[in-house]
C-alpha positions in Angstrom: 0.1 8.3 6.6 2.2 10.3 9.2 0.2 13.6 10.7 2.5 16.2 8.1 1.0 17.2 5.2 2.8 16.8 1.9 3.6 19.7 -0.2 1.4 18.9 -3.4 2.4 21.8 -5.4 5.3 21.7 -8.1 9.1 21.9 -7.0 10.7 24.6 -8.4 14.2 24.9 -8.2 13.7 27.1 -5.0 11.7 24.7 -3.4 14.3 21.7 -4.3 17.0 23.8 -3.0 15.1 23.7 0.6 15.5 20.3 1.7 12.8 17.9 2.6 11.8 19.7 5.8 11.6 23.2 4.7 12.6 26.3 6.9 13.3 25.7 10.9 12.9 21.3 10.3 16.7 21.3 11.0 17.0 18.8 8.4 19.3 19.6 5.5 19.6 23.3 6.6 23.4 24.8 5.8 22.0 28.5 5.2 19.6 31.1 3.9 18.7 32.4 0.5 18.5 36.1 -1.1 15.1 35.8 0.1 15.3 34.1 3.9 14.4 30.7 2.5 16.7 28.3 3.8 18.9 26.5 0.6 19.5 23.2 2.3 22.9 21.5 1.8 21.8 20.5 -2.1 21.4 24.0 -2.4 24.8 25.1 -0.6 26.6 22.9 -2.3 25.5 23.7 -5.6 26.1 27.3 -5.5 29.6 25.7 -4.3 29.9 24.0 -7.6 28.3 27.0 -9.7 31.2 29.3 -7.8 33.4 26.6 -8.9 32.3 26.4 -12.8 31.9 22.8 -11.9 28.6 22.9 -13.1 28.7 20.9 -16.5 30.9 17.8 -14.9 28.1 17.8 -11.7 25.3 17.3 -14.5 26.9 15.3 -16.4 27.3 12.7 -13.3 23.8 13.5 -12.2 22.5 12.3 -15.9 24.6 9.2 -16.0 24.1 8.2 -12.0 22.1 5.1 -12.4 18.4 5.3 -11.7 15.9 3.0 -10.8 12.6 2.5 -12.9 9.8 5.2 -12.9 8.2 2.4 -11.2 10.1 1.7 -8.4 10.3 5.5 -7.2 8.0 5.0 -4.2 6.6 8.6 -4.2 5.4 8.1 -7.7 4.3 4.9 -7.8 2.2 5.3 -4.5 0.8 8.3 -6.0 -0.3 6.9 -9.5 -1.7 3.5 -7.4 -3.9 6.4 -5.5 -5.1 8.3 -8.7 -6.0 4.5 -10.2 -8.0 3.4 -7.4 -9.7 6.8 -6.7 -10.5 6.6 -10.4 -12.2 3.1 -10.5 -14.0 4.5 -7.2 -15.5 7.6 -9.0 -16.5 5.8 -12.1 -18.5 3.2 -10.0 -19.8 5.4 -7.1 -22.1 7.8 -8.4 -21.3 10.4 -5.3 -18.0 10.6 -5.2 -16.0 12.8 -7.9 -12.2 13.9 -8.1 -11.0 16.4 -6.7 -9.9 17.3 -10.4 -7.4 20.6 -9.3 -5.6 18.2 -6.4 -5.4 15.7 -9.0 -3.9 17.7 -11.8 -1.5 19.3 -9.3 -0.6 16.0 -7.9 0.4 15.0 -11.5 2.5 18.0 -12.0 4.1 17.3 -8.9 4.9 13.4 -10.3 6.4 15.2 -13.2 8.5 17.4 -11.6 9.8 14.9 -8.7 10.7 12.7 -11.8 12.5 15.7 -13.5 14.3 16.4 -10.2 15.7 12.6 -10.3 16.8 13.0 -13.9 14.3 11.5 -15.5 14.0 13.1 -19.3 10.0 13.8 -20.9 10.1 11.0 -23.0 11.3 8.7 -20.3 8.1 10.1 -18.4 5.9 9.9 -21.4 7.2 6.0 -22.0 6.7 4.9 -18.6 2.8 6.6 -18.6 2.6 4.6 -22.0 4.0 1.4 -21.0 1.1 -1.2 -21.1 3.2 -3.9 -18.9 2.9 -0.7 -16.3 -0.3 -0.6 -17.1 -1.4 -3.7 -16.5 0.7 -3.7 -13.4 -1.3 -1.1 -11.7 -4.5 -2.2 -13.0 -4.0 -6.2 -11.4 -2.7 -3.9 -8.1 -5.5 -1.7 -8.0 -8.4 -5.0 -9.0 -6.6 -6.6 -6.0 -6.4 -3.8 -3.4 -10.3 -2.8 -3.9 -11.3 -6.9 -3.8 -9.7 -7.0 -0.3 -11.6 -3.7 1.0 -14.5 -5.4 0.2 -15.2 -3.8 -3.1 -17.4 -5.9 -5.2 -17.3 -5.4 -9.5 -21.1 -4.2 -10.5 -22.1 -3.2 -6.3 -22.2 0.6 -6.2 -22.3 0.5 -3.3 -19.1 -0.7 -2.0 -17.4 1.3 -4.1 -18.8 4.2 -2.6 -18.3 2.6 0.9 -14.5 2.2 0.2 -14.5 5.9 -1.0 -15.8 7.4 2.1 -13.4 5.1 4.3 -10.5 6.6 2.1 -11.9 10.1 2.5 -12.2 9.9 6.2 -8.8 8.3 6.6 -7.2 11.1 4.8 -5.5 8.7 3.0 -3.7 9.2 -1.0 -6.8 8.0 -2.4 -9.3 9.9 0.1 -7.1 13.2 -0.8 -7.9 13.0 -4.6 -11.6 12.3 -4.4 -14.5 14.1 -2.4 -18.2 13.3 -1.8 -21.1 15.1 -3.0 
């Protein structure tokens, strides 16, 4: 994990009309905002379109640019495969908990990133359903705490994987916290 912290709230249109840096990065920065916020290129180029009335034709080639699957969208995936393996962490070590506002902002923040890519609800909703997914993540997650040493019915290593991940900082260590 690189030394920036990651913005965990919800985008709002504002804050997708920033750019991936924010204000002063010099990434994606064309101008300012009403409010001082810098709009980003996206957001230049959108008012552009707006100005334009080429609104309609941009969404319409937004909704029918191909997309990959929910699963292959790194930011979410990496984030779900941190939520299951803090999970299975928390249900076997009886000291470590989740950090149950991060996590339910972090899920907002899946949602809305998935929005912003054009994803529909029920797209959202399918992909959360789908048991091949599922499974997916649970053989990933099985496999990832096996080679940190966790062992099924040892409470112990669970918790000893925990506090490595809270230390670390890491996805996982970022949703759960010791008591």
């Amino acid at each position: 994990m690189s030394g920036r912290t990651q913005n965990l709230e919800p985008r709002t249109l504002r804050g997708t009309l920033r750019g991936p840096g924010g204000p002063g990065c010099g990434r994606g920065e064309a101008g300012r905002g009403s409010d001082g916020r810098s709009t980003g290129v996206r957001g230049v180029v959108l008012a552009a379109a707006l100005a334009a009335g080429l609104a309609p034709a941009a969404l319409a080639a937004a909704q029918t640019a191909p997309r990959p699957p929910l699963g292959e969208v790194a930011f979410i995936w990496d984030w779900l495969f941190a939520a299951a393996v803090g999970d299975r962490i928390r249900n076997n070590c009886p000291t470590i908990s989740p950090r149950l506002l991060r996590v339910l902002r972090q899920r907002d923040a899946l949602v809305e990133h998935a929005r912003g890519l054009g994803y529909s609800d029920d797209e959202i909703r399918a992909f959360i359903a789908d048991p091949g997914e599922k499974a997916r993540m649970r053989d990933l997650a099985r496999a990832y705490l096996a080679a940190h040493g966790v062992t099924r019915g040892d409470a112990e290593s669970y918790c000893r994987l925990g506090r490595a991940e809270i230390a670390a900082g890491s996805k996982i260590g970022q949703l759960i916290y010791e008591h």
